[in-house]
N, C-alpha and C positions, 0 to 999 in steps of 0.2 A: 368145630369148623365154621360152623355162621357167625362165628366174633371174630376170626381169621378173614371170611368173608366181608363182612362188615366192615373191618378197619380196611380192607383194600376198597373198598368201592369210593370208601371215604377219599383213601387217597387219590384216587382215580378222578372223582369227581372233585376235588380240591387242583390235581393237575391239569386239568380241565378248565379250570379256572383261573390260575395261573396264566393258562396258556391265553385264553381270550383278554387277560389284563394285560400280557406284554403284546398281543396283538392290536388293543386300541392303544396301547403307548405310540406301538410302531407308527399307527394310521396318526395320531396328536404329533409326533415328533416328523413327519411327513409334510403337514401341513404348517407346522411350526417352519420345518426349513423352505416351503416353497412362498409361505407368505411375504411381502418385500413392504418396508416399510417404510414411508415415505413423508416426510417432513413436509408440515405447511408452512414456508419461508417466505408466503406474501408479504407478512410485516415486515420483515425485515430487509425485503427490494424495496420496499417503498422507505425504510431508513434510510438504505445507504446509495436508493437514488437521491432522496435529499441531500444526504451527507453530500455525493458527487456534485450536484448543481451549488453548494453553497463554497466546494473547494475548486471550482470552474471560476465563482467570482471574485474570490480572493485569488485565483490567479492570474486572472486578468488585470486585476487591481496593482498586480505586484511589477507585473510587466508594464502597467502602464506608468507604473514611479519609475520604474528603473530607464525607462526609456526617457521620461524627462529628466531624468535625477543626468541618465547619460553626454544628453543634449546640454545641458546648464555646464557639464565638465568640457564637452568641445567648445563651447563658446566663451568659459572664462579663460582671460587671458592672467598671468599676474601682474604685468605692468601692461598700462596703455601702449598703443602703438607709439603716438607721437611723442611720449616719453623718449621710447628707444629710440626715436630717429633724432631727437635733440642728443642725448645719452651719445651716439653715434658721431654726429657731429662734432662736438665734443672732444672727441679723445683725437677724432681726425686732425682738428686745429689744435689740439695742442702737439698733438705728431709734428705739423708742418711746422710751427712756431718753435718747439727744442730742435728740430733737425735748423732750422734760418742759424737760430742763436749757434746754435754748436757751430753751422758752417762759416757764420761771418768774422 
């Protein structure tokens, strides 16, 4: 009976131990889920504030060509004015001059 005895204490004192090993699992897997982990992302605001100020000035930049680029297309004309108003002239007199001929 004391080797009967013996292998159960064993067990006993093995289940026992067991149990306190899934019990610090429990307390690790506890503190595993309540722990939050939190990225230090300074560097990287300070990147992509730069990145931001340096696409701030190329946008400006862009807007400002476009704006004169805009201004040089309202202002170019393709022919002078006073062209067109000779050009005008022009076809006027020769209107009046076929209508004489034809009517005389």
């Amino acid at each position: 009976m004391t080797k009967l005895e013996e292998l159960t204490a064993l067990l006993v004192n093995e289940i026992n131990e067991f149990k306190k090993g899934v019990e610090k699992l429990g307390k690790i897997n506890n503190q595993i889920n309540d722990t939050k982990i939190k990225m230090d992302v300074s560097e990287y605001k300070t990147i992509i504030e730069g990145h931001q100020k340096q696409m701030d000035i190329h946008k400006n930049l862009i807007e400002g060509f476009e704006s004169r680029f805009n201004n040089k297309i309202k202002e170019a004309k393709m022919y002078p004015t006073w062209a067109v108003v000779v050009f005008m002239i022009c076809i006027i007199a020769t209107i009046i001059l076929i209508s004489y001929m034809i009517l005389k």
